[in-house]
N, C-alpha and C positions, 0 to 999 in steps of 0.2 A: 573521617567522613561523619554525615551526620546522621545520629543514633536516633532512629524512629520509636519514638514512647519510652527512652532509656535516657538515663543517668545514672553514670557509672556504671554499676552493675546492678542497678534497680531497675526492674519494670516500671513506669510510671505507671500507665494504660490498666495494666494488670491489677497493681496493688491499690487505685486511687480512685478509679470509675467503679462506684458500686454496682453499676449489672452484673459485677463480678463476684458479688458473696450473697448467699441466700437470705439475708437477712434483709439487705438493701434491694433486692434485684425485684419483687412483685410493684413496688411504688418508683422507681426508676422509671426517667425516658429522657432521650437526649434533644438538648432543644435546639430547633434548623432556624437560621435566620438567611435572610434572601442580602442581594448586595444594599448598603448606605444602613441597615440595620443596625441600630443601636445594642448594645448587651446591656451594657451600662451607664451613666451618665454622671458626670462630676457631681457629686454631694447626694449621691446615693448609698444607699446602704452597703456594706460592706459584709456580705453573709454568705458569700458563695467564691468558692474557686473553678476555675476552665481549664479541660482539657481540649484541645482540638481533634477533632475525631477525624475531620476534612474540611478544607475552604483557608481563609485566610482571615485574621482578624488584626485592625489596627487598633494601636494603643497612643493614646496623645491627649494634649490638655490644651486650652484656648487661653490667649495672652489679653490683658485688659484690654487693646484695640479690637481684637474678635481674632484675631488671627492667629491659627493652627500651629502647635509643634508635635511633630507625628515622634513617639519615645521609640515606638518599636512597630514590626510589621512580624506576626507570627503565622505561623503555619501548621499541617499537619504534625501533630506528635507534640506542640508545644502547650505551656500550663500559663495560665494569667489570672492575675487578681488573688495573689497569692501573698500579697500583705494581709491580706483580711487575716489569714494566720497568726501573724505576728503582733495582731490587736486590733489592726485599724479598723474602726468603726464605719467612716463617710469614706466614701472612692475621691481622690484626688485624680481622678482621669477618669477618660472615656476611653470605652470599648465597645468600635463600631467593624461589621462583616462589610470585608468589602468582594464578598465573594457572590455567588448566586446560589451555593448548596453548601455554606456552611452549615456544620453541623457538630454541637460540643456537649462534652459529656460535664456536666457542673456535679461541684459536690459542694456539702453545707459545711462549712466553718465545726460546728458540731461534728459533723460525721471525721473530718479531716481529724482532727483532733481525739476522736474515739482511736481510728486509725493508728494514728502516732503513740496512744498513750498503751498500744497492745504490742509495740513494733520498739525498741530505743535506737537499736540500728537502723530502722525506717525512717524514724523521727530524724536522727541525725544526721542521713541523706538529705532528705526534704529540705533541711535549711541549711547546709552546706548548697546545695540547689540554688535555694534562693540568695545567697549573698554572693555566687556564679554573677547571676542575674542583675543585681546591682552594680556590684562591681563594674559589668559589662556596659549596663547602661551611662554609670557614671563618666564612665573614657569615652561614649559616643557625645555624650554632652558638652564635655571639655573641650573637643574636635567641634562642635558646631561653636562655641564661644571663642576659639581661638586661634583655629587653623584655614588659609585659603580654600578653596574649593578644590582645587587640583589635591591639596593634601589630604582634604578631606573623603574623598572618592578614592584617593590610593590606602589609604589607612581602612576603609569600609573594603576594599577589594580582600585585603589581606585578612580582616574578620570572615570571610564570608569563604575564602581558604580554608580558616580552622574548621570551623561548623561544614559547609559543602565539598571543600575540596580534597583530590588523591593526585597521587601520581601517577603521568602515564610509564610507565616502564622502558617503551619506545623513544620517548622522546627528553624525557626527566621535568617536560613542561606541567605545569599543575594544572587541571583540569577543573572546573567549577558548577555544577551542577544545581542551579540555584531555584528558589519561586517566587522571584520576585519580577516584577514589571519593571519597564523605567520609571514608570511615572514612581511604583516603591522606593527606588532608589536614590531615585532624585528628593524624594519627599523625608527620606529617613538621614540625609545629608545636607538639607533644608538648603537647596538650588531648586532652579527651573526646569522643567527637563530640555528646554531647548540647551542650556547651559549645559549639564548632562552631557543629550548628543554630542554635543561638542567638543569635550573634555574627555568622552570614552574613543572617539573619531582621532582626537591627536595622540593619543595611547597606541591605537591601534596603527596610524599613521609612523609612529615610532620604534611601531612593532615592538612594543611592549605589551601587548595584548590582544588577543580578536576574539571577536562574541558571536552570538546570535541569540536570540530569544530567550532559551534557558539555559544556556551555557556559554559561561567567560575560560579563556584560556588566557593563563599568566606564561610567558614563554621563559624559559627557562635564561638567568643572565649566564649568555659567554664572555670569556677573556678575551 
């Protein structure tokens, strides 16, 4: 299932939100952005990392003709903009809320780094963390440059297993408990959603799957 403000056996939330050390906590406040709200914008500064406290925040960059590649869609308990760590100066994406009460706890590049240089085991969670996260990204990008649509929704189903999904005991079907929208899914798969409906409709028709709003079930395959 998926680990709320955890990695491994790390707190994120705990160890990485300054409200949480006396040192950081009197000049702390966590900043709310309403839906279509920017965080950040391509070829801005690179001085702060995101934790999601609540809401949902997308992550994507715009292609010469203007047109959108959404990288990722994150959520409660997740970290973003988390290269600035690793040196980068100017943001290579954007970081817009598409929620109406998001709300993220940011910390400074600086502090992050204070953090990690008091912690070696902390430090070397952090970026085993973040090469997770590439890595992760890397294979959704491959799937958008080279696989159908049909594969591409079924390979995203089975991500969304590791991270949301359990088993039912009753049934041995995997159960999916997700926060995303169609319109996220369609978008983080780079289809239509009418395509989408479409393509989850024949799944389900196949009974190879049935949904509702926040929760997919993969049925278990028999002989």
């Amino acid at each position: 299932m998926n680990s709320f403000w955890v990695f491994e056996d790390v707190n994120l939330f705990s160890m990485l939100c300054p409200h949480k050390f006396k040192r950081f906590k009197a000049c702390h406040t966590f900043d709310v952005y309403k839906k279509s709200d920017y965080i950040y914008f391509e070829e801005d500064a690179a001085n702060k990392i995101y934790l999601i406290e609540k809401g949902k925040v997308k992550i994507g960059y715009y292609n010469e003709d203007g047109s959108e590649v959404v990288k990722a869609i994150l959520s409660k308990g997740e970290l973003f903009g988390e290269k600035a760590i690793l040196g980068e100066n100017i943001r290579n994406e954007f970081a817009q809320s598409i929620d109406n009460t998001t709300s993220l706890c940011p910390v400074s590049v600086d502090t992050m780094h204070e953090l990690m240089r008091d912690n070696q085991t902390f430090s070397f969670k952090v970026y085993k963390f973040i090469g997770f996260k590439f890595k992760k990204l890397e294979r959704r990008l491959q799937l958008l440059l080279f696989k159908d649509s049909k594969t591409r929704l079924k390979e995203f189903l089975k991500e969304l297993c590791t991270d949301y999904g359990y088993d039912c005991n009753k049934t041995g079907d995997n159960i999916i408990n997700h926060p995303y929208t169609q319109k996220d899914i369609a978008s983080l798969i780079g289809i239509s959603r009418p395509t989408l409906n479409i393509l989850m409709n024949e799944l389900k028709e196949a009974h190879v799957i049935d949904f509702n709003r926040k929760q997919i079930r993969i049925y278990k395959i028999t002989a």
